[in-house]
N, C-alpha and C positions, 0 to 999 in steps of 0.2 A: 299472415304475410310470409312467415317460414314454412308453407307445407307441412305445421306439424298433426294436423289429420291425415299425412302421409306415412307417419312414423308409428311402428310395428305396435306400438303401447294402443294407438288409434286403432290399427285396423282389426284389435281384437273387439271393439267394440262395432266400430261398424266397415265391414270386409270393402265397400265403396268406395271408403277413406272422405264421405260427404258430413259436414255436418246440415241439419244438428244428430246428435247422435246422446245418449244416455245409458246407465246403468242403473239396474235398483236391486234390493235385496228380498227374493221371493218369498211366498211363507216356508219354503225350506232350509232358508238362511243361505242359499245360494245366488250368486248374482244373474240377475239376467239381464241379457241386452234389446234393447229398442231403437229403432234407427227410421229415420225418412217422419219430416215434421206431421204428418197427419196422421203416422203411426204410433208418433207420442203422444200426440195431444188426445188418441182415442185411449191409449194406453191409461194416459192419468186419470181420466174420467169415471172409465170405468173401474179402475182399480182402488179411485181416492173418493172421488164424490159420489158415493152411494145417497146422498141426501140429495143430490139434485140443487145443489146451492148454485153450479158456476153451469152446468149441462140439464138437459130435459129427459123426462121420462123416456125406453126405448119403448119406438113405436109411436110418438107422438107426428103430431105434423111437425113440431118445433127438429124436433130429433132427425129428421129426413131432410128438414132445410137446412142444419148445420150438415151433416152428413153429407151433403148434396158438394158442399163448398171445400169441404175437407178433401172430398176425393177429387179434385181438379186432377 
């Protein structure tokens, strides 16, 4: 309601000033930013669920039809 994804603390995460938007801590203990929702949600997938608990193997058919939806 206050534009505050308008305020300078926001736009170093995502320069758009859109959410959603996030930050995480890389394996060099550096932050890095990820912005635009189908940019996160491939982000955590690939970064978190190496077990394939919440996503499918890449290359699968399942894998292409979420991918398919993501990239609206």
């Amino acid at each position: 309601m206050d534009n505050e994804q308008k305020q300078p603390w926001f736009l170093e995460i995502n320069p758009n000033g859109r959410i959603p938007a996030m930050t995480d801590t890389w394996t060099d203990g550096k932050q890095i930013r990820v912005f635009e929702s189908g940019a996160i949600l491939e982000y955590l997938v690939d970064r978190y669920d190496r077990d394939y608990k919440v996503s499918y193997p890449k290359d699968s058919r399942e894998y292409w039809e979420v991918k398919s939806w993501v990239c609206l």
